[in-house]
C-alpha positions as CSV (number, residue, x, y, z in Angstrom):
1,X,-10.4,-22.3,-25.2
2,X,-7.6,-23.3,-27.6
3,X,-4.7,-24.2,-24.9
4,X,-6.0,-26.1,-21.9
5,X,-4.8,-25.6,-18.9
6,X,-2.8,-29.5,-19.1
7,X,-0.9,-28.0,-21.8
8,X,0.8,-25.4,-19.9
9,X,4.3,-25.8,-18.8
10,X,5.6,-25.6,-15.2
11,X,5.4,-21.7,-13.9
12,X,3.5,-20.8,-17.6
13,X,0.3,-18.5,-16.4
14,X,-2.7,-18.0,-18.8
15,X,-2.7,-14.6,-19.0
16,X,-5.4,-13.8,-21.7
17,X,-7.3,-16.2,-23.5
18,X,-9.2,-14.9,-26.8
19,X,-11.0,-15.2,-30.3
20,X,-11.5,-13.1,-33.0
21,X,-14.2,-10.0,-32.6
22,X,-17.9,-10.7,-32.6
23,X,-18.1,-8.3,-36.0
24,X,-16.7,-11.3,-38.4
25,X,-20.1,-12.9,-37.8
26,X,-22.1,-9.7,-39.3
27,X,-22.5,-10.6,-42.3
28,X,-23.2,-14.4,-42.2
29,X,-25.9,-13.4,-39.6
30,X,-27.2,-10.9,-42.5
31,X,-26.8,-13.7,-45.1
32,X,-28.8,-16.3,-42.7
33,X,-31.7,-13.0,-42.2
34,X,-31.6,-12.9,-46.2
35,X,-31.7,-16.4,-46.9
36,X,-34.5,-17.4,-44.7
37,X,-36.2,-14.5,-45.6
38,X,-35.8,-15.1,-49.3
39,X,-36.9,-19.0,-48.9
40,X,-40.2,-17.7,-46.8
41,X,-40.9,-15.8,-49.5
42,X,-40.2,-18.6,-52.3
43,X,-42.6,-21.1,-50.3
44,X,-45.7,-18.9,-49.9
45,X,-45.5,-16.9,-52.9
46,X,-45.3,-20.1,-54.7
47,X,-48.0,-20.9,-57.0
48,X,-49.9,-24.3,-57.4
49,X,-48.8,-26.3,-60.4
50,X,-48.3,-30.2,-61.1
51,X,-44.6,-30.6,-59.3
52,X,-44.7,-27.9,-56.8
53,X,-43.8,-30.4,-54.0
54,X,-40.1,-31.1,-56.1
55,X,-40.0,-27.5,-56.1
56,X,-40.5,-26.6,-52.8
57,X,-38.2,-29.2,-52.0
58,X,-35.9,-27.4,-54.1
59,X,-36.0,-24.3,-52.1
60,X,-35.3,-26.1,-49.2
61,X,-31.8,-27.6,-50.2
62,X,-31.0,-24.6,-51.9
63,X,-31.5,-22.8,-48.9
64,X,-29.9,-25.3,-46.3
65,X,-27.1,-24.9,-48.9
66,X,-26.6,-21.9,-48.9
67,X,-26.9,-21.4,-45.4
68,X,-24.2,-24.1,-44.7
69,X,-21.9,-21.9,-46.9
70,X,-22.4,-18.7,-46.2
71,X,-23.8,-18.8,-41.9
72,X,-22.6,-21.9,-40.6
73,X,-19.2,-22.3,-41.9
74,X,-18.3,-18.9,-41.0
75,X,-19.5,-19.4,-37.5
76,X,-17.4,-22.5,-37.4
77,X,-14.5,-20.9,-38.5
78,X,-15.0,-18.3,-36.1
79,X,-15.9,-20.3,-32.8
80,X,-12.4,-22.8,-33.8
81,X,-10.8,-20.1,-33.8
82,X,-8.6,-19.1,-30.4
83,X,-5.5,-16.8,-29.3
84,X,-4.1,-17.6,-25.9
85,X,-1.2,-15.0,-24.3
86,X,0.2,-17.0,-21.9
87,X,3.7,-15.7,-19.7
88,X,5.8,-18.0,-22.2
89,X,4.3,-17.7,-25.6
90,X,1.3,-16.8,-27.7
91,X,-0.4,-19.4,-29.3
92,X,-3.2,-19.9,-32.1
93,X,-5.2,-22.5,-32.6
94,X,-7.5,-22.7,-35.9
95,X,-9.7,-24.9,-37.6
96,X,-12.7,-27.0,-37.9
97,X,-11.9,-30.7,-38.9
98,X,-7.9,-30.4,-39.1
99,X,-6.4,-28.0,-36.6
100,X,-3.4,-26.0,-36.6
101,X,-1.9,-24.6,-33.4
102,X,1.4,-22.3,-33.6
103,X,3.1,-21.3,-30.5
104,X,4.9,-17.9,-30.6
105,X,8.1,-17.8,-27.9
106,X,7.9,-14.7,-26.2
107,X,11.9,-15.0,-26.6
108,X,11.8,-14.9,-30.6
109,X,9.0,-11.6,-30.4
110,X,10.7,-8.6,-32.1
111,X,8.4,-6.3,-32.9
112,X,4.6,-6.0,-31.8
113,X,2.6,-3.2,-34.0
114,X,-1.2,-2.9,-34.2
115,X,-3.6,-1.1,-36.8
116,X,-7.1,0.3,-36.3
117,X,-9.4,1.6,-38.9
118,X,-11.8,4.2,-38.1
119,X,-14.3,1.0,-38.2
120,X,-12.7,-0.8,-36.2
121,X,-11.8,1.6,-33.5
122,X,-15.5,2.3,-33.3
123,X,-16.0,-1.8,-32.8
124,X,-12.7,-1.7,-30.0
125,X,-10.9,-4.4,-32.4
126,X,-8.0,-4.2,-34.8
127,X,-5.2,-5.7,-36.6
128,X,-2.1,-7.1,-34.7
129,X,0.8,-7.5,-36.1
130,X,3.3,-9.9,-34.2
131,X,7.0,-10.3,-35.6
132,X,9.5,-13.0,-34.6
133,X,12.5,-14.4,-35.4
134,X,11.3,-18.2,-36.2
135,X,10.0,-19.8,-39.6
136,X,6.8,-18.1,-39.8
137,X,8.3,-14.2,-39.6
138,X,5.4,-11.9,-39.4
139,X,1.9,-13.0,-38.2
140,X,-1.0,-11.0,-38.6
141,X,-3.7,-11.4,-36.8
142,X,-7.4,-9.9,-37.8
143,X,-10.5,-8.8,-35.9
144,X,-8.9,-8.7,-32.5
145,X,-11.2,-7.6,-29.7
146,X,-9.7,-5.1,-27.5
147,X,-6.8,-4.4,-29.2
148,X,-4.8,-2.2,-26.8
149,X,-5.4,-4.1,-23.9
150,X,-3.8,-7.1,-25.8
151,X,-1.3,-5.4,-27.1
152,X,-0.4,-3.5,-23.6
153,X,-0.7,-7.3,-22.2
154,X,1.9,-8.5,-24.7
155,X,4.1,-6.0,-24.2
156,X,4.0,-6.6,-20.1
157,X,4.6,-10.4,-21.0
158,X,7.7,-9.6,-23.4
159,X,9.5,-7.1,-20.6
160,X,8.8,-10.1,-18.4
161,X,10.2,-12.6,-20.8
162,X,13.2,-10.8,-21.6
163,X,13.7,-9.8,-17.5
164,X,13.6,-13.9,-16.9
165,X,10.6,-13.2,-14.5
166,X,7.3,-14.7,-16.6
167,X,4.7,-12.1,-15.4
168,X,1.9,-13.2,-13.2
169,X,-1.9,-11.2,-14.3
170,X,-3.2,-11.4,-11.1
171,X,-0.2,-10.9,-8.5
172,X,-0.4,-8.2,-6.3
173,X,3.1,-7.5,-5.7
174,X,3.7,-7.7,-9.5
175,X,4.8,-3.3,-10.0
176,X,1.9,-3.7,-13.3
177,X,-0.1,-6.4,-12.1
178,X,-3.6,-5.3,-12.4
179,X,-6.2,-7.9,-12.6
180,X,-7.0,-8.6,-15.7
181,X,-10.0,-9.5,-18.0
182,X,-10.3,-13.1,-19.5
């Protein structure tokens, strides 16, 4: 999921791989219960009249519309979209028909700060804010699942970075290194 393992450089470990939390999808799963719901309704209540097959076909690509828009775009968005932590860099990949992928050194990573709002603590995602010192500055990145444990993980990868010693997630002799998640 959004960096394959042929991509990594020599002694780069996958440490966490990632997308965003399961909540984004609420409400296009609410707008696909409302649509199809609304469109049931539509075709049965419908009465009989001279071009009620037009208008039942009407109903229909109104409906597929709008379920293109609002459900499966979002879901699209959502499945394309990936954060990997690897020992070297953080990278995200988004998109649907063009990608974009932008790689994060850990050696350009100031500052790493996350927020949570009461919502979202009670979800266990949250906002992460990652700052570096290349062209793109400050990148924020929305609806992450398990936010602490990321951000703990990015922290252990940073010390490593900055110590010359990429960290490995599932060395034993490594003083912090617990296995880890996926």
């Amino acid at each position: 999921m959004g960096l394959p393992d042929h991509h990594l450089t020599e002694g780069e470990r996958r440490i966490r791989s990632f997308r965003p939390h399961w909540k984004r999808l609420a409400v296009p799963f609410l707008a696909l219960l409302l649509i199809a719901a609304a469109s049931g309704a539509a075709m049965y209540f419908m009465p009989s009249f001279a071009y009620e097959g037009y208008a039942r076909v009407a109903v229909a690509v109104v409906s597929v519309g709008l379920l293109t828009v609002w459900t499966f775009v979002p879901y699209l968005q959502w499945r394309n979209t990936a954060y990997v932590l690897t020992s070297h860099r953080l990278t995200i990949s988004t998109g649907v028909l063009n990608t974009s992928h932008d790689d994060i050194p850990m050696s350009k990573v100031n500052t790493v700060s996350a927020d949570q709002t009461l919502w979202e603590r009670l979800f266990g995602c949250g906002t992460l804010y990652v700052e570096s010192a290349g062209e793109q500055g400050r990148v924020t990145l929305r609806d992450i699942p398990r936010i602490q444990e990321v951000r703990a993980e990015l922290f252990q990868a940073l010390d490593a970075a900055a110590d010359g010693d990429p960290v490995d997630p599932a060395d034993p002799a490594d003083p912090g290194g617990e296995v880890r998640r996926r």
